[in-house]
DRENLUMSE-573064 format. One record per residue (C-alpha): x, y, z; residue in three letters. Coordinates in nm, 2 decimals. Layout:
// residues N
<u: X	v: Y	w: Z	aa: ALA>
...
// end
This chain:
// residues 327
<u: -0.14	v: 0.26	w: 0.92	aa: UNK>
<u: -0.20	v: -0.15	w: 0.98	aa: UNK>
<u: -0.54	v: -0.31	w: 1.02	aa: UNK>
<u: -0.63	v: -0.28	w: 1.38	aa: UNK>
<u: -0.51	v: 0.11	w: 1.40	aa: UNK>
<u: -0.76	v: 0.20	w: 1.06	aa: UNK>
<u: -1.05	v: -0.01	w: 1.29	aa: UNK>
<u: -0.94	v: 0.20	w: 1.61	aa: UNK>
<u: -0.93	v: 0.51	w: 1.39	aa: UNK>
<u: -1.29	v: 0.44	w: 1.27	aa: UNK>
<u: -1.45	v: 0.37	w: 1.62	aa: UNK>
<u: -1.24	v: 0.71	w: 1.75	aa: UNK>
<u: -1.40	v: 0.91	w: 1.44	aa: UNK>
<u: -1.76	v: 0.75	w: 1.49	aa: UNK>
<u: -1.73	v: 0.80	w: 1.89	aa: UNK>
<u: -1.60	v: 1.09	w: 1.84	aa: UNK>
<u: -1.85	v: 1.19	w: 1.61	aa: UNK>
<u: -2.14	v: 1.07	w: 1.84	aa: UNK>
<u: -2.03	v: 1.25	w: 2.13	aa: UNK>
<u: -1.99	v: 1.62	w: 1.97	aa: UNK>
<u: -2.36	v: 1.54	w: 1.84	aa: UNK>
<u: -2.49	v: 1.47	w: 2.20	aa: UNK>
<u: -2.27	v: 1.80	w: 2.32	aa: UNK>
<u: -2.41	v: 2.01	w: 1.99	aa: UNK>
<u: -2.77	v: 1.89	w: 2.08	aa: UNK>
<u: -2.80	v: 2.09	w: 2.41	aa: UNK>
<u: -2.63	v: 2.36	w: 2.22	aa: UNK>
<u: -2.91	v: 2.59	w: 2.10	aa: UNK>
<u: -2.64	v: 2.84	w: 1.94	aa: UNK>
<u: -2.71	v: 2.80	w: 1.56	aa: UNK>
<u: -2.36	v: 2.95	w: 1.50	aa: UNK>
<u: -2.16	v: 2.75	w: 1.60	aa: UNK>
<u: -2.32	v: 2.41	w: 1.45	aa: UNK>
<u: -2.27	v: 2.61	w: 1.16	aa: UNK>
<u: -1.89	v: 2.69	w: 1.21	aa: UNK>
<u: -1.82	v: 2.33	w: 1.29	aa: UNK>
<u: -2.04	v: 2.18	w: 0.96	aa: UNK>
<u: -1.82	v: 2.43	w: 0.76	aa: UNK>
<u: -1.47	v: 2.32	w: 0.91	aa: UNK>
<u: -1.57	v: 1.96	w: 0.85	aa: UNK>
<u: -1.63	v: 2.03	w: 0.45	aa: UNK>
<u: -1.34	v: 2.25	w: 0.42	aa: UNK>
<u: -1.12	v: 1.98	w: 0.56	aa: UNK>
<u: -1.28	v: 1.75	w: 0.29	aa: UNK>
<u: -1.24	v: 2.03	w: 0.02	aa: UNK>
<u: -0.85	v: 2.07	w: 0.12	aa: UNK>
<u: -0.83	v: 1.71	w: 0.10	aa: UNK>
<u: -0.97	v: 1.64	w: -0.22	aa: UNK>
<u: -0.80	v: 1.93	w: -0.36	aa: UNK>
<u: -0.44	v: 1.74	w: -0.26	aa: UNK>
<u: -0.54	v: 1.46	w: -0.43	aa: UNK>
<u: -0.63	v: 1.57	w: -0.77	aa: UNK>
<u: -0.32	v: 1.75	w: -0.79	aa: UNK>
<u: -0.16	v: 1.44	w: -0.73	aa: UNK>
<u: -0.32	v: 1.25	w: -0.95	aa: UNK>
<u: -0.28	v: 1.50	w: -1.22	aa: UNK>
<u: 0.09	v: 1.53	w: -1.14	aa: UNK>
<u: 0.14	v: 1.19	w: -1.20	aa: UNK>
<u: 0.29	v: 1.10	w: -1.55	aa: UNK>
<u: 0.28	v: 0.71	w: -1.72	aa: UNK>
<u: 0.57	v: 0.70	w: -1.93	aa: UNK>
<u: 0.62	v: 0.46	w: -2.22	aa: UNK>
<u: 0.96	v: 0.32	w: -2.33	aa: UNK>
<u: 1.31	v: 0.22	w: -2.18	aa: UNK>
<u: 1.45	v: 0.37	w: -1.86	aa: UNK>
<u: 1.79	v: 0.37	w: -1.67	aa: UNK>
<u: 1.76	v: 0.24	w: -1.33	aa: UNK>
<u: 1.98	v: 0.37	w: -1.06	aa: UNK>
<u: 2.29	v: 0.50	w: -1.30	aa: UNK>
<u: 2.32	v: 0.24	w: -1.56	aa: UNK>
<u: 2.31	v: -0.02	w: -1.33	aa: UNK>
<u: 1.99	v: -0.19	w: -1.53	aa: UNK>
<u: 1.70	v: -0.08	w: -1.75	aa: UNK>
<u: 1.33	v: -0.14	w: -1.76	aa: UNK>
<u: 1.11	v: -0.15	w: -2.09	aa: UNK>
<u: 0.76	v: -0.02	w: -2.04	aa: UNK>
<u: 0.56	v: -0.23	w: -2.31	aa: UNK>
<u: 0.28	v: -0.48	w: -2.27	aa: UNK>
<u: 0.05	v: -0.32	w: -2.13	aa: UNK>
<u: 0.27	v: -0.12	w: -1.82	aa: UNK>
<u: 0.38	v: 0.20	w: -1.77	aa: UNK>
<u: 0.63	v: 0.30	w: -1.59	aa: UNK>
<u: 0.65	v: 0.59	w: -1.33	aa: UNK>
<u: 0.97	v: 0.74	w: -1.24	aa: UNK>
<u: 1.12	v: 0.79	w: -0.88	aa: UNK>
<u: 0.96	v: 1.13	w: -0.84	aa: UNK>
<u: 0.59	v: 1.00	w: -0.96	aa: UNK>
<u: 0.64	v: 0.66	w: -0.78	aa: UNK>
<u: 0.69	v: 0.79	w: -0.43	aa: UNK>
<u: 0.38	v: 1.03	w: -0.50	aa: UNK>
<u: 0.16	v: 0.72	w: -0.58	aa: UNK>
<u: 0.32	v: 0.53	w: -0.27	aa: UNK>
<u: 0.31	v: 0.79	w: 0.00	aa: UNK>
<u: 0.07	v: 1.07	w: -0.10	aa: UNK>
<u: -0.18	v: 0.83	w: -0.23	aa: UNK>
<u: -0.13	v: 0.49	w: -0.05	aa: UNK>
<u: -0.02	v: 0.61	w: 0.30	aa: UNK>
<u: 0.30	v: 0.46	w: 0.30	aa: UNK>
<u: 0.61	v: 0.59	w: 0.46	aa: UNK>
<u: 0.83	v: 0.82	w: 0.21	aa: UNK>
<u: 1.13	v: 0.66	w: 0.08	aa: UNK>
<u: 1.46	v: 0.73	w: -0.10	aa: UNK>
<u: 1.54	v: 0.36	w: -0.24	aa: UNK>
<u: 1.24	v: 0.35	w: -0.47	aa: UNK>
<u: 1.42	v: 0.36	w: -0.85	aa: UNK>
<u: 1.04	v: 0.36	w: -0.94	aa: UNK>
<u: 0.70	v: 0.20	w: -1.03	aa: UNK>
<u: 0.53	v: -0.03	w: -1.32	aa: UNK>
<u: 0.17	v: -0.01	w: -1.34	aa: UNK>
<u: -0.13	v: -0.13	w: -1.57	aa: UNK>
<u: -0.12	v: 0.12	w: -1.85	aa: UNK>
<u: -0.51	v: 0.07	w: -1.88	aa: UNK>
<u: -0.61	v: 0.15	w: -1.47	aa: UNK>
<u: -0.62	v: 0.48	w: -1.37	aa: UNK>
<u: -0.37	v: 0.60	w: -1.12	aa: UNK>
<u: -0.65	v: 0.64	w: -0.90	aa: UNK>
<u: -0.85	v: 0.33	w: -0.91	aa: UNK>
<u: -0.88	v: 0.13	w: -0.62	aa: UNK>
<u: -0.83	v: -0.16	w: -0.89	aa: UNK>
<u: -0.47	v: -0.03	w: -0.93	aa: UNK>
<u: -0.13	v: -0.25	w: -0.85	aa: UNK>
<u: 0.21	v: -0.15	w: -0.89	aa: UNK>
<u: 0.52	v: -0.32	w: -0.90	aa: UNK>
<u: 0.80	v: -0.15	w: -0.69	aa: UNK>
<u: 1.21	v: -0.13	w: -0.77	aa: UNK>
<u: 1.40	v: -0.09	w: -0.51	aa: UNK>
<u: 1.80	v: -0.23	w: -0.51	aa: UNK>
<u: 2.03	v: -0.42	w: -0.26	aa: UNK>
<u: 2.37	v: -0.45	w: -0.28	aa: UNK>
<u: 2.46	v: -0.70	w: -0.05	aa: UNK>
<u: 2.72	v: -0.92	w: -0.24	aa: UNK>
<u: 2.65	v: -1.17	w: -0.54	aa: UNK>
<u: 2.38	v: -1.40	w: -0.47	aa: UNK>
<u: 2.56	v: -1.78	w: -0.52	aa: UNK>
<u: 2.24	v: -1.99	w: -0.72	aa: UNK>
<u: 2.39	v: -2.34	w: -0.56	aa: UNK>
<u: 2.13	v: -2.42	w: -0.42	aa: UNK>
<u: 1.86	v: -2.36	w: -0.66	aa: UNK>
<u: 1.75	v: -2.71	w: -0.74	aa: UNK>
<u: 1.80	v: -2.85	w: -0.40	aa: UNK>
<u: 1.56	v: -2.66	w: -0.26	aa: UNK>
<u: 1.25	v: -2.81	w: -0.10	aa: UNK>
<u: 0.99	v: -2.54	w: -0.09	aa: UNK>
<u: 0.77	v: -2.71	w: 0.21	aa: UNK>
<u: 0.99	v: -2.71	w: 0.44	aa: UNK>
<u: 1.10	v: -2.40	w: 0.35	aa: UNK>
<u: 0.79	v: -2.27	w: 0.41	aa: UNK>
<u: 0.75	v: -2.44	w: 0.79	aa: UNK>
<u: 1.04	v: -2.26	w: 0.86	aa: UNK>
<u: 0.94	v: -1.92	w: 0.75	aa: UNK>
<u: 0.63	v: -1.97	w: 0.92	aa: UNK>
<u: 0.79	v: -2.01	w: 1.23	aa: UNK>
<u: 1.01	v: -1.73	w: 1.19	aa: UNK>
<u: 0.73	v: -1.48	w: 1.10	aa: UNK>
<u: 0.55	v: -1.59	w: 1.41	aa: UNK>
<u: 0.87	v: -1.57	w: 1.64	aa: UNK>
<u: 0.90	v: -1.21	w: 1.48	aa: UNK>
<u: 0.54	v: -1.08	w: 1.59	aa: UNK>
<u: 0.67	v: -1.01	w: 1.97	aa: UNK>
<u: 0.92	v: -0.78	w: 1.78	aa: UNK>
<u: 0.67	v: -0.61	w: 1.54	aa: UNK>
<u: 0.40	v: -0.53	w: 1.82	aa: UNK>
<u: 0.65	v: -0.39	w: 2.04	aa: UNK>
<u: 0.73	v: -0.19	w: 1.74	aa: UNK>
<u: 0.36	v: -0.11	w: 1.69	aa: UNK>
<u: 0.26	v: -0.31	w: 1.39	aa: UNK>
<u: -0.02	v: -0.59	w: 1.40	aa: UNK>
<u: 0.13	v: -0.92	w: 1.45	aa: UNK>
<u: 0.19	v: -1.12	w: 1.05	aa: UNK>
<u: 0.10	v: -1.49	w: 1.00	aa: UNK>
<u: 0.20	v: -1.64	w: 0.68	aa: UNK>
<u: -0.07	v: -1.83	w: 0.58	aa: UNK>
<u: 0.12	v: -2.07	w: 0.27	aa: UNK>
<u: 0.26	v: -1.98	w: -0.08	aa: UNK>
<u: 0.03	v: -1.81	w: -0.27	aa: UNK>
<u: 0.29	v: -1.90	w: -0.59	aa: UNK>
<u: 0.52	v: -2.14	w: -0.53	aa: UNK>
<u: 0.95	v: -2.04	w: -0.60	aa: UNK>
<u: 1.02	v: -2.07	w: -0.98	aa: UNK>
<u: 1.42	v: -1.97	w: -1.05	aa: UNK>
<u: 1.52	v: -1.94	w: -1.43	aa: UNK>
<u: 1.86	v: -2.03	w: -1.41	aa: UNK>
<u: 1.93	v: -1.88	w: -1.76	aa: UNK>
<u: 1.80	v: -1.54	w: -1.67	aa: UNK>
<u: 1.89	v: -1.57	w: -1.31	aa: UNK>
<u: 1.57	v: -1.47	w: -1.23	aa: UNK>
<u: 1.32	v: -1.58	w: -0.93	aa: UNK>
<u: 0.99	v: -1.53	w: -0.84	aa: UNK>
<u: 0.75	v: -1.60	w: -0.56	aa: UNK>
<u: 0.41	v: -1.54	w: -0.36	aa: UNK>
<u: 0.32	v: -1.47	w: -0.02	aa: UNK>
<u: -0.05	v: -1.52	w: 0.10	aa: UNK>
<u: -0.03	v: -1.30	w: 0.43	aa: UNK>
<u: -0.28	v: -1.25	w: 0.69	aa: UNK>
<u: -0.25	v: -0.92	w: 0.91	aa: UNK>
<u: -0.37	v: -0.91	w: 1.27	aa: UNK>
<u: -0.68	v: -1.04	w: 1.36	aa: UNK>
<u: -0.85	v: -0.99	w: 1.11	aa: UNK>
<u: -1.00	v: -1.23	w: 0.81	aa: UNK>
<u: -0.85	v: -1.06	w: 0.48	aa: UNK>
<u: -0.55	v: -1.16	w: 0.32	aa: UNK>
<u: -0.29	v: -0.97	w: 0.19	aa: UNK>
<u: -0.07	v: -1.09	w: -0.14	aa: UNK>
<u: 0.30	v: -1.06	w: -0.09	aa: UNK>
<u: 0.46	v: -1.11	w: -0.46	aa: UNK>
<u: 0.83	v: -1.10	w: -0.51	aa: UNK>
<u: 1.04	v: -1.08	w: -0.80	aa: UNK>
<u: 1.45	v: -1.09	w: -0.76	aa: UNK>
<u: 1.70	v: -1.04	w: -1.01	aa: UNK>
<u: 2.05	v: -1.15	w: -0.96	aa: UNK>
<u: 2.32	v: -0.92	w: -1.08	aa: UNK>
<u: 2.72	v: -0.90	w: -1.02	aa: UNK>
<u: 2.73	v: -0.73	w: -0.69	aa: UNK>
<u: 2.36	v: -0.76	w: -0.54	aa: UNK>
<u: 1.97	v: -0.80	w: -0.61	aa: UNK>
<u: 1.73	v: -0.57	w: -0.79	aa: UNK>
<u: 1.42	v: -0.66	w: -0.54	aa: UNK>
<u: 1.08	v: -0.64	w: -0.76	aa: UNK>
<u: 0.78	v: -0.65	w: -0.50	aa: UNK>
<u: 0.44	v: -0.61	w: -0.61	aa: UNK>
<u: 0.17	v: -0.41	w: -0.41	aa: UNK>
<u: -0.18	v: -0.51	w: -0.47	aa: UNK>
<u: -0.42	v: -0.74	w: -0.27	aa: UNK>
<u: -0.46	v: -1.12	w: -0.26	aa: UNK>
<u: -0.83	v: -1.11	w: -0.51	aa: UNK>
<u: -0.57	v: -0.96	w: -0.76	aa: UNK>
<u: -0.35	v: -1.29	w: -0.76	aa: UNK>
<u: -0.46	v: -1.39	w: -1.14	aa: UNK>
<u: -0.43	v: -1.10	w: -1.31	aa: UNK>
<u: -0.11	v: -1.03	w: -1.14	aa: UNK>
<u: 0.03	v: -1.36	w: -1.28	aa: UNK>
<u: -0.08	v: -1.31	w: -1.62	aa: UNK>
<u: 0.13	v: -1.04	w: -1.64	aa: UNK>
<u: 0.41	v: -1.21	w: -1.51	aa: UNK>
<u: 0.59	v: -1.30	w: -1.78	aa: UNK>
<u: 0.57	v: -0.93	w: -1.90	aa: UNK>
<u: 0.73	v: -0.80	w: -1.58	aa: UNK>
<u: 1.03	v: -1.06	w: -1.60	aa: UNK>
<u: 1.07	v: -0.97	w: -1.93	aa: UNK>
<u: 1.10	v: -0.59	w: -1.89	aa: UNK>
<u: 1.41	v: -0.57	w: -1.64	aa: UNK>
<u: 1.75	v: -0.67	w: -1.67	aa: UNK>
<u: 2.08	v: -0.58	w: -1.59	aa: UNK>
<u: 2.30	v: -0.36	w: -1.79	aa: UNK>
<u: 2.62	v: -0.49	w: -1.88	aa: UNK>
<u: 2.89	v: -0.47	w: -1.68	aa: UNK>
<u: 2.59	v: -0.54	w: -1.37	aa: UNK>
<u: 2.50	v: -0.89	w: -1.49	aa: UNK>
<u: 2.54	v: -1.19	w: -1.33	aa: UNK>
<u: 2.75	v: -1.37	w: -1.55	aa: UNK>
<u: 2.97	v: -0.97	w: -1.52	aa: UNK>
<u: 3.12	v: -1.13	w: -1.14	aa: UNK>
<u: 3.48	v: -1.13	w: -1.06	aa: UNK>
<u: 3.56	v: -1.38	w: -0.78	aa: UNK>
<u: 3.86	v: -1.17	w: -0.73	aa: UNK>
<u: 3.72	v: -0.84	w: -0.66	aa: UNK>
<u: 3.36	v: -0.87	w: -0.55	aa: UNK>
<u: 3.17	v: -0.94	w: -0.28	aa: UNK>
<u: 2.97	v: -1.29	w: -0.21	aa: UNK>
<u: 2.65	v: -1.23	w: -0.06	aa: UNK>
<u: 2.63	v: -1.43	w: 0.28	aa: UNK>
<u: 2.30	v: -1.62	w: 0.18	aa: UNK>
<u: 2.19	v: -1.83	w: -0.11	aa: UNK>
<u: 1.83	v: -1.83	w: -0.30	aa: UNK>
<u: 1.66	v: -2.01	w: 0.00	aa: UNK>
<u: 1.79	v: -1.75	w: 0.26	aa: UNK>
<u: 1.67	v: -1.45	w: -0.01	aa: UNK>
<u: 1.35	v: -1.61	w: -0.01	aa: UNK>
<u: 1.29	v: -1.68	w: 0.37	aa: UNK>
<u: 1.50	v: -1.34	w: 0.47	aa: UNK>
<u: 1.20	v: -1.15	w: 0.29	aa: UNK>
<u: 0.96	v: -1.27	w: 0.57	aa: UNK>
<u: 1.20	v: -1.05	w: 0.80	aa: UNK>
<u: 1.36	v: -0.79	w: 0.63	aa: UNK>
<u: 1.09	v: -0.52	w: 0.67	aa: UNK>
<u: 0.85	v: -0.49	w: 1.00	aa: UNK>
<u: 0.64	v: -0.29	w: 0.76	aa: UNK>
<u: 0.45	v: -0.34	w: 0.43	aa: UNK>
<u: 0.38	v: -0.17	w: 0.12	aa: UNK>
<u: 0.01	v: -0.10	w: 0.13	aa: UNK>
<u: -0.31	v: 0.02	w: -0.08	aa: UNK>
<u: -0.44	v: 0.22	w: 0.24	aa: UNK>
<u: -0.41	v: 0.58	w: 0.17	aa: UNK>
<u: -0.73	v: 0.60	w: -0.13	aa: UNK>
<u: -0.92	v: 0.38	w: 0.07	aa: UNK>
<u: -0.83	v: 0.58	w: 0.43	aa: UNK>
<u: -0.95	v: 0.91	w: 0.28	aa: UNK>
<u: -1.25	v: 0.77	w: 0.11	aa: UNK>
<u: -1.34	v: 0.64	w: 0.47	aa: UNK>
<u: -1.25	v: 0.95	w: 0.66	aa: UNK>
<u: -1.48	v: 1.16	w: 0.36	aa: UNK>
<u: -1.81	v: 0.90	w: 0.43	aa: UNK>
<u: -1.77	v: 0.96	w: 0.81	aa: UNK>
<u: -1.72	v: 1.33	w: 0.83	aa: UNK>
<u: -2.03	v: 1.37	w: 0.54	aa: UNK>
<u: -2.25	v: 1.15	w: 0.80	aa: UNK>
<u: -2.12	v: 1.36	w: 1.09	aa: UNK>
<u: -2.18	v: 1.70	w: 0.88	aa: UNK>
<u: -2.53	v: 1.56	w: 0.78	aa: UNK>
<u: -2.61	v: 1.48	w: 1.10	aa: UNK>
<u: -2.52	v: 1.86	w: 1.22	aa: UNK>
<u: -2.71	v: 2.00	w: 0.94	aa: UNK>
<u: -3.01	v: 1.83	w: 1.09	aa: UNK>
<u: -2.91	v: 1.95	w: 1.41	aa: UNK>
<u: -2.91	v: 2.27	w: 1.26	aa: UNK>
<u: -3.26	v: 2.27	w: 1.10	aa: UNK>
<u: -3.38	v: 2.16	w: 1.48	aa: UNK>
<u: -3.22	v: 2.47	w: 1.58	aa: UNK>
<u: -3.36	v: 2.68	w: 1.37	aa: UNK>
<u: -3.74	v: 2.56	w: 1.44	aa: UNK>
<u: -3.67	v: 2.58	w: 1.82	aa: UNK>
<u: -3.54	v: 2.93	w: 1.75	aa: UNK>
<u: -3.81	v: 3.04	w: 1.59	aa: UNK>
<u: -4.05	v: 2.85	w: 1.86	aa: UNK>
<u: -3.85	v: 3.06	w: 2.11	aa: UNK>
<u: -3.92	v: 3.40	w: 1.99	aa: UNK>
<u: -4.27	v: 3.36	w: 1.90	aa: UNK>
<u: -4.37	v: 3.19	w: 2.24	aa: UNK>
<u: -4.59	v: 2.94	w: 2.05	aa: UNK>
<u: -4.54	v: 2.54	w: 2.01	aa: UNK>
<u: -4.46	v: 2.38	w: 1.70	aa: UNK>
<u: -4.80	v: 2.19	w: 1.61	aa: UNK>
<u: -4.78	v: 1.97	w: 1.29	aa: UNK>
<u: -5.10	v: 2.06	w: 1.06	aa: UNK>
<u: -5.35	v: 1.82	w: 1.05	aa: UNK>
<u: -5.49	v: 1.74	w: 0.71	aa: UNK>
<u: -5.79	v: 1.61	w: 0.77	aa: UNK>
// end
């Protein structure tokens, strides 16, 4: 769910909300404000009850793990766990909203936040085999007008992502600028992302690492206030993933395999394009929403419900209600 259908989803539940009160008020029939305050909290109750088994299903793990068949390995050290495909989707759909998926190899989180926590970011694996990645290019790039060019491109792209019912994306500059490492064939690079209308940012980091027939794509979910902690543990995150031999990048056979049809600068702009959707921390935050509107709607019932029961009781004695004066 994007920005501007979570605000339309918040002015249906509150209009929503205001309108059964008005029709519950010239209801006198006790029961059925009662049936209706009880579906709202069960409906909370079932919720919550999904989530903590979630949460408690979810295992960090600690050590090294095989990606994707032996194609590489990640070391869960320094401070990040790792979760595996099964956990991973759990934490990204059942918890964050977003859409199920079977090219997630799995997750690296912060070991010390609490799967959980709204303070929590994760670093996805996904993989793409679209030919070896040729790193010609790497020092002639010039990273400005790369950037006026993806700009452009994410802007001619909105038509495309409204039609298709996402809020239109403006890319607002780097939020880190391109490093490669040449040696370890490794790049990284930040995003700062603005969705919609709206005035809050959204970070959009990106690790790639080249191997012998494609990329292992690194993109880390988290929002833009979480830029400096993110990059002190970038070094960690490089660190923990490589190729396994016979995947590395130095493993290519110019006789046998595949060259990708775009260089570093293409991988870096294509990523603007790619996807018409992001990976989001919405879900937590949705249902904690949803649980403060439905408590304020079932509060407001249960007042409705005490009105009822004095004009009830008014009724059937025939008398009016007359506050006691205490002097």
């Amino acid at each position: 769910m994007n920005t501007s259908k979570l605000v339309k989803f918040v002015f249906h539940i509150f209009f929503s909300g205001f309108i059964f009160l008005n029709s519950v008020f010239a209801l006198p029939a006790k029961g059925q404000v009662e049936s209706v305050t009880d579906s709202v909290q069960a409906k909370l109750e079932k919720e919550q009850l999904h989530i903590d088994s979630v949460v408690a299903s979810i295992q960090y793990r600690q050590g090294i793990f095989n990606l994707k068949d032996n194609l590489a390995s990640v070391k869960a050290a320094n401070g990040l766990s790792f979760l595996n495909a099964k956990d991973a989707n759990k934490l990204l759909h059942d918890l964050w909203n977003n859409p199920e998926s079977d090219n997630v190899l799995g997750v690296l989180v912060p070991t010390d936040i609490a799967i959980d926590d709204e303070k929590l970011w994760a670093v996805v694996f996904t993989y793409e085999e679209d030919g070896h990645v040729k790193d010609d290019d790497a020092a002639d790039m010039k990273y400005d007008e790369l950037l006026k060019t993806m700009k452009e491109d994410a802007e001619n792209a909105n038509a495309e992502r409204v039609k298709d019912g996402y809020d239109a994306m403006h890319l607002v500059g780097w939020a880190q600028t391109p490093f490669y490492d040449k040696v370890q064939h490794k790049i990284h690079w930040a995003k700062d992302l603005s969705i919609g209308e709206g005035t809050q940012h959204t970070l959009n980091y990106n690790i790639r690492m080249l191997g012998r027939k494609g990329v292992l794509v690194l993109n880390v979910v988290a929002s833009i206030d979480q830029l400096p902690e993110i990059k002190t543990k970038i070094n960690s995150i490089m660190a923990s993933t490589d190729f396994i031999a016979g995947n590395r990048y130095e493993d290519f056979d110019e006789s046998s395999d595949k060259i990708a049809e775009y260089g570093l600068a293409g991988l870096i702009a294509g990523g603007v394009l790619v996807k018409t959707g992001l990976l989001a921390k919405i879900g937590l935050v949705l249902v904690k929403l949803w649980k403060v509107i439905a408590l304020a709607i079932a509060g407001g019932l249960g007042a409705f419900k005490k009105f009822f029961n004095k004009k009830k009781k008014n009724e059937t004695n025939d008398l009016p209600i007359v506050e006691k004066d205490n002097d």
